[in-house]
DSSP file (Angstrom, degrees, kcal/mol; ACC not computed):
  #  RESIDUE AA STRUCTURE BP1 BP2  ACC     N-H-->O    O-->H-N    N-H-->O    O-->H-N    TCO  KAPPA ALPHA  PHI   PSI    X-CA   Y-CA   Z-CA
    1    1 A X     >        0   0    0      0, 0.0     4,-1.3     0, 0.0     3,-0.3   0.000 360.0 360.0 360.0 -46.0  -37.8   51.5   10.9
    2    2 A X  H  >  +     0   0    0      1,-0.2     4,-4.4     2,-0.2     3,-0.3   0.953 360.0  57.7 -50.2 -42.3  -35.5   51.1   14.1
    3    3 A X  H  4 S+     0   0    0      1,-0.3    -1,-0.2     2,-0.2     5,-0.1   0.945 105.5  44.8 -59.3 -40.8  -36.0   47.1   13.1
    4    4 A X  H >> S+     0   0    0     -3,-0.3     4,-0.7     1,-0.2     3,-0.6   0.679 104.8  53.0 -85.5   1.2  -34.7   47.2    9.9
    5    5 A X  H 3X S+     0   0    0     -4,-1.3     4,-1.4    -3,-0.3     2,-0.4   0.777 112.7  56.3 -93.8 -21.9  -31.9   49.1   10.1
    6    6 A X  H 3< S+     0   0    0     -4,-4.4    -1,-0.3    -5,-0.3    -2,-0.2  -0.191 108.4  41.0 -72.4  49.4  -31.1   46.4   12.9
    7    7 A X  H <4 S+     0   0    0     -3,-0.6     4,-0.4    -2,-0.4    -1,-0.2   0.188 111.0  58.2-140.1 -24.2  -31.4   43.7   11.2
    8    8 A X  H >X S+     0   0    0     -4,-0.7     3,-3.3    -3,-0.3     4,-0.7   0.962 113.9  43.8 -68.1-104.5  -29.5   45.5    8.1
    9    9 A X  T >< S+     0   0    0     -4,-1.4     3,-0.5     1,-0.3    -3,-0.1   0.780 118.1  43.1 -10.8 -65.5  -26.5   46.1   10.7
   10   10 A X  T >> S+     0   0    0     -5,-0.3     4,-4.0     1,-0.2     3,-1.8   0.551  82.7 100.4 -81.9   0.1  -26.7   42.6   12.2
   11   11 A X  H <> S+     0   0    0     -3,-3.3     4,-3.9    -4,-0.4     2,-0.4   0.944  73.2  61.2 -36.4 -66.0  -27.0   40.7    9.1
   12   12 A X  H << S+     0   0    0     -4,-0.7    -1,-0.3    -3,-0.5    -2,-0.1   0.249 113.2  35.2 -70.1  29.8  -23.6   39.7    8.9
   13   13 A X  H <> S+     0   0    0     -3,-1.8     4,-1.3    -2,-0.4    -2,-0.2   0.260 115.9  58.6-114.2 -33.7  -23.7   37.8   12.2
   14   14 A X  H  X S+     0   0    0     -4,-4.0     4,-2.7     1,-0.2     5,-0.2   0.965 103.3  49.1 -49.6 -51.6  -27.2   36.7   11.7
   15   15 A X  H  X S+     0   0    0     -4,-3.9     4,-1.8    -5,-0.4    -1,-0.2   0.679  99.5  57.4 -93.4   3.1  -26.7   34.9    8.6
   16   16 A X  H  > S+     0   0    0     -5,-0.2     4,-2.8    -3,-0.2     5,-0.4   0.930 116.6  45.7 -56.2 -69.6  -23.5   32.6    9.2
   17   17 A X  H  X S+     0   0    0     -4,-1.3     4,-2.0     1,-0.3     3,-0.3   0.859 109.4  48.7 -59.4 -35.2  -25.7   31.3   12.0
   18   18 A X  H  X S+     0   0    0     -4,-2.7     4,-1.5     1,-0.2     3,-0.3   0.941 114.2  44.0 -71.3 -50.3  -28.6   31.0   10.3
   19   19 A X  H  X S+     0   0    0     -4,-1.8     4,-3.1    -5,-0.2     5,-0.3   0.867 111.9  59.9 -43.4 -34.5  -26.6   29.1    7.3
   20   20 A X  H  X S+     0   0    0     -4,-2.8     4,-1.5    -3,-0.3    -2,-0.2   0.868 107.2  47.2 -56.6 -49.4  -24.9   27.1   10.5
   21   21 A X  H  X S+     0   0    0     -4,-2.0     4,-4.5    -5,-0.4     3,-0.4   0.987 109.4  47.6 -57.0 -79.5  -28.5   26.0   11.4
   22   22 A X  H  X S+     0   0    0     -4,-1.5     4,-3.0     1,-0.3    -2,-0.2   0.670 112.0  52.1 -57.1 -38.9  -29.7   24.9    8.1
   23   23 A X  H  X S+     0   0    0     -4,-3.1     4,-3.1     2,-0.2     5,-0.4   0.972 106.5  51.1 -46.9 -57.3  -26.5   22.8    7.5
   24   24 A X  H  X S+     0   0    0     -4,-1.5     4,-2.0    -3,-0.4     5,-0.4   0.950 111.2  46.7 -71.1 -36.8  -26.7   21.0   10.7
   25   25 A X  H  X S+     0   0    0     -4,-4.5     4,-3.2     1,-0.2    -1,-0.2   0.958 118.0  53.1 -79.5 -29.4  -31.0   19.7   10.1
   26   26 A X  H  X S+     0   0    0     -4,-3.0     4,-0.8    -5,-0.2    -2,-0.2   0.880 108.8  37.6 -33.3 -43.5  -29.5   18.9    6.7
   27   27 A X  H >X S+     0   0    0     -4,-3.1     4,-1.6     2,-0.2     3,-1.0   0.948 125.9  45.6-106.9 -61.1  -26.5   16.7    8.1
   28   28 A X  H 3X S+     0   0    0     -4,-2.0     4,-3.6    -5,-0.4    -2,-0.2   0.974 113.0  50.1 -61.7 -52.1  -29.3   15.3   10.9
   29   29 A X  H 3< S+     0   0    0     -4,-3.2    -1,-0.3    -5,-0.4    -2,-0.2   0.856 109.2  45.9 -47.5 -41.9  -31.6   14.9    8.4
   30   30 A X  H X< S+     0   0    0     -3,-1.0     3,-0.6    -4,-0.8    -2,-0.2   0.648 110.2  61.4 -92.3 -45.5  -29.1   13.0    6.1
   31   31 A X  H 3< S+     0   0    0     -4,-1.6    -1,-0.2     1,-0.2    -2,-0.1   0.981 107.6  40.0 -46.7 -60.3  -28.0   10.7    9.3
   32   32 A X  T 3< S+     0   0    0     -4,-3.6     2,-0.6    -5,-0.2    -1,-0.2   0.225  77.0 112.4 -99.1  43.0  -31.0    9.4   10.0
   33   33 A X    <   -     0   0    0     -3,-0.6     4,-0.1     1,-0.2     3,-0.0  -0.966  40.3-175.2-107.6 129.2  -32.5    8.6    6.8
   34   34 A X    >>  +     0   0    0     -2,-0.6     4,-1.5     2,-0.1     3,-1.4   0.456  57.7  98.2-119.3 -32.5  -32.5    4.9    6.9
   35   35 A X  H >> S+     0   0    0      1,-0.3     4,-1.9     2,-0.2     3,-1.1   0.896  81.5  48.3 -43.2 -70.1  -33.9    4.7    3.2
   36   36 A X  H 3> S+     0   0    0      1,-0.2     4,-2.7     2,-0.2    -1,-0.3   0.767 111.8  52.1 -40.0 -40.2  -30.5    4.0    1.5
   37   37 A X  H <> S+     0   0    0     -3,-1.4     4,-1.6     2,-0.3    -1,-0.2   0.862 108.4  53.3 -64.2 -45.8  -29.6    0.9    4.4
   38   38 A X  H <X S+     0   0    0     -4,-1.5     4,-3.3    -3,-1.1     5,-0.3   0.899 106.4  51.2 -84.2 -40.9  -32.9   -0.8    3.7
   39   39 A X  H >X S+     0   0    0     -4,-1.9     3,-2.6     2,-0.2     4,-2.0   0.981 104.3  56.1 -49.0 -70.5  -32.1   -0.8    0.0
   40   40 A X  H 3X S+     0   0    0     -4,-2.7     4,-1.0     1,-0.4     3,-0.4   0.779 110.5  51.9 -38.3 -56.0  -28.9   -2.4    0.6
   41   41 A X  H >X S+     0   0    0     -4,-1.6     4,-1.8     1,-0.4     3,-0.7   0.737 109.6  43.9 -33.9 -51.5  -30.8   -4.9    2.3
   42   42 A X  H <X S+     0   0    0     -4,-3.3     4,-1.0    -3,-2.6    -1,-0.4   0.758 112.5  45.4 -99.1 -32.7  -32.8   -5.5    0.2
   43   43 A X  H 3X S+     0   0    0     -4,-2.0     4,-1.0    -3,-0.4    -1,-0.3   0.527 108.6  60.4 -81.7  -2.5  -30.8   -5.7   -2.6
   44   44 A X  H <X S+     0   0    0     -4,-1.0     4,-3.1    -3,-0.7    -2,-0.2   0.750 101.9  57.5 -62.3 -54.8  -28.1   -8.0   -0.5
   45   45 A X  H  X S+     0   0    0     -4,-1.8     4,-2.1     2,-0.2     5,-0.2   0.964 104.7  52.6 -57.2 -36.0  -31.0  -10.6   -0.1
   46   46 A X  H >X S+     0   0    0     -4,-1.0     4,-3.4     2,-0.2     3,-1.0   0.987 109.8  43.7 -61.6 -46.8  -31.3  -10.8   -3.9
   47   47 A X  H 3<>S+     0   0    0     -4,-1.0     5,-2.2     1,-0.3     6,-0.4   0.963 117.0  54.0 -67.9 -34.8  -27.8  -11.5   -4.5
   48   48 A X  H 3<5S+     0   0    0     -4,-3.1    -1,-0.3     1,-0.2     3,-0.3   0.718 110.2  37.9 -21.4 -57.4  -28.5  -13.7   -1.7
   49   49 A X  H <<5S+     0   0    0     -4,-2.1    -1,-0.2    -3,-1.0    -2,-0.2   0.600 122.7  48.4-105.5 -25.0  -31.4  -15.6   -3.2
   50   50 A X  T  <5S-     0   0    0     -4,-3.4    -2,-0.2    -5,-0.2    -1,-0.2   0.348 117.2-113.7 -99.9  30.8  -29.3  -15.4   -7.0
   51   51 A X  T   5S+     0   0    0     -4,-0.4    -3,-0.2    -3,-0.3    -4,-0.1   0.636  77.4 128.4  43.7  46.6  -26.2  -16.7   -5.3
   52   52 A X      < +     0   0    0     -5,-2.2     2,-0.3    -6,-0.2    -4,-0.2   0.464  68.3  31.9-102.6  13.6  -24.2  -14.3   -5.5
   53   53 A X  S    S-     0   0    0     -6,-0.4    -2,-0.2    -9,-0.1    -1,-0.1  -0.971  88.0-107.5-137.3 151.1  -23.1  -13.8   -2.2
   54   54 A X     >  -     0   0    0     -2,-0.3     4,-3.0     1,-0.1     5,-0.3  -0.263  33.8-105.4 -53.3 147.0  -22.7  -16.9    0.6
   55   55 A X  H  > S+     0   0    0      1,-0.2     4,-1.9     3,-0.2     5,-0.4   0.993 117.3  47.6 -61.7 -57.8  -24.9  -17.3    3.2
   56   56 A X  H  4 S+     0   0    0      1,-0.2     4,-0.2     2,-0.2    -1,-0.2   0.579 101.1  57.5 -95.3  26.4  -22.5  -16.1    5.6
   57   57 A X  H  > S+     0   0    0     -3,-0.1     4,-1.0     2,-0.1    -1,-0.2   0.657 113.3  53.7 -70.0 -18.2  -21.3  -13.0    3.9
   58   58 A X  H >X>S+     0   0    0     -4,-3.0     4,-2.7     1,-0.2     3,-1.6   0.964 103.2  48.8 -65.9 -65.9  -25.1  -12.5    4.2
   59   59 A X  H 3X5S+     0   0    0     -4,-1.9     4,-1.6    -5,-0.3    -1,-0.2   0.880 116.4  46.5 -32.5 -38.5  -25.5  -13.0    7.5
   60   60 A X  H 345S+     0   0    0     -5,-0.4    -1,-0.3    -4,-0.2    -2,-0.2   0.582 115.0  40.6 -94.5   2.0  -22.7  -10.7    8.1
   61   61 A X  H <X5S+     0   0    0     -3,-1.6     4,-1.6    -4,-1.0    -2,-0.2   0.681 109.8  56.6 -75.8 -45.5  -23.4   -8.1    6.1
   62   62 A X  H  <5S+     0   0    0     -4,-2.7     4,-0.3     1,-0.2    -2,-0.2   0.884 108.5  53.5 -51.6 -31.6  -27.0   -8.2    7.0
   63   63 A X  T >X<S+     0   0    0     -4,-1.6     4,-1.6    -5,-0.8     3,-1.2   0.951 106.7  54.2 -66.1 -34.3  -25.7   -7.8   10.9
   64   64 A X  H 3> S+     0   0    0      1,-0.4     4,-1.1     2,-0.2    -1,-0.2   0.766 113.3  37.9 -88.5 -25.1  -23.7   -4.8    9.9
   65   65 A X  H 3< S+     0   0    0     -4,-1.6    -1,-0.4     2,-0.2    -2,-0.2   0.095 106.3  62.3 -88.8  29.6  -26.7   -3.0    8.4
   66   66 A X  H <> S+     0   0    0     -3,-1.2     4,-0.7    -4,-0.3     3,-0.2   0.565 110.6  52.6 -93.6 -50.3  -29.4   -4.1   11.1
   67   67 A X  H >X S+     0   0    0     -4,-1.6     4,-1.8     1,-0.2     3,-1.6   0.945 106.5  45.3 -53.3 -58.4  -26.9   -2.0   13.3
   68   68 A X  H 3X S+     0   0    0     -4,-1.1     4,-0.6     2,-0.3    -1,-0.2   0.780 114.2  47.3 -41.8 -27.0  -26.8    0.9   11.5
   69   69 A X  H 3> S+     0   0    0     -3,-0.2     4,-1.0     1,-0.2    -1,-0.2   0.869 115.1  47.7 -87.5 -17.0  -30.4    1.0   11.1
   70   70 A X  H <X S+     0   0    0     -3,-1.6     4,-1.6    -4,-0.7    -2,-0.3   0.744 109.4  54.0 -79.9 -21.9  -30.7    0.3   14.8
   71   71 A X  H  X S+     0   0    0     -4,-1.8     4,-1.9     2,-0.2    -2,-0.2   0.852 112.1  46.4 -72.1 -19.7  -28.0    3.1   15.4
   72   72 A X  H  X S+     0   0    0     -4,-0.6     4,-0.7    -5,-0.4    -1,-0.2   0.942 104.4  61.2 -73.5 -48.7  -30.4    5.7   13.2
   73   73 A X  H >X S+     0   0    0     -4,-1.0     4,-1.3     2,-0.2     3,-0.8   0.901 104.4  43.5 -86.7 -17.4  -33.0    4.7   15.0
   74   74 A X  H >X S+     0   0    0     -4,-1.6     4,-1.8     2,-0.2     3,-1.2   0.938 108.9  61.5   3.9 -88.1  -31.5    5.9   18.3
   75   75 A X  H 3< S+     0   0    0     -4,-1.9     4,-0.4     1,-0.3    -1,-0.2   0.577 103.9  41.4 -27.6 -45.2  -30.6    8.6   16.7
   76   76 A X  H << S+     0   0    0     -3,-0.8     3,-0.3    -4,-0.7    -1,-0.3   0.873 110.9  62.2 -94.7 -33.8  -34.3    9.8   15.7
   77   77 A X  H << S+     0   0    0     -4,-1.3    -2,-0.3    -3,-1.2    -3,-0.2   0.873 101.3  53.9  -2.8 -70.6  -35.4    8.7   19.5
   78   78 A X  S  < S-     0   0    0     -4,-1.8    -1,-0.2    -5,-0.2    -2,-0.2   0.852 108.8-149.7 -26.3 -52.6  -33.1   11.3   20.6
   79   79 A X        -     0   0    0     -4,-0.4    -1,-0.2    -3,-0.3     2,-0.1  -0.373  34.4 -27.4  96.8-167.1  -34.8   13.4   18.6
   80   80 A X        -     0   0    0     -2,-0.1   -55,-0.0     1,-0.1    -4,-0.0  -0.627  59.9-114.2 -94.2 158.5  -33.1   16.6   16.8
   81   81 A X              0   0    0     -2,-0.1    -1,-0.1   -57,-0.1    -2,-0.0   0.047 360.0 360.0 -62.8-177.1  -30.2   18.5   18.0
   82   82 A X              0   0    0      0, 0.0    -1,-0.1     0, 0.0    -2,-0.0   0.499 360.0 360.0-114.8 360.0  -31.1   22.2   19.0
């Protein structure tokens, strides 16, 4: 009984952090999900291969996502915050 009426009490301090938590593995999750970059890729080599971009805006676009996907993966190497 003593537990729930603590937890009743402390609710309203509990549950900001707890929302506080759940945001922040959202927004980690949402960093390192790589999916969307590799589409770009991959849909930059088709305009690529129907000429709708140059070869070197590919190449330089392609460099600017191959960093991001190496920054991501860092990121997940790190592991999650705590």
């Amino acid at each position: 009984m003593g537990f729930l009426l603590d937890d009743i009490l402390l609710a309203p301090v509990k549950f900001p952090t707890w929302i506080a938590q759940k945001v922040g593995t959202a927004a980690y999750a949402e960093m390192t999900d790589d999916a969307t970059i590799r589409q770009q890729l991959l849909e930059l080599q088709m305009r690529l291969e129907l000429g709708e971009v140059s070869e070197e805006e590919y190449e330089r676009r392609e460099a600017d996502l191959l960093k991001e996907i190496e920054r991501i993966r860092k990121l997940k190497e790190e592991g999650a915050p705590v």
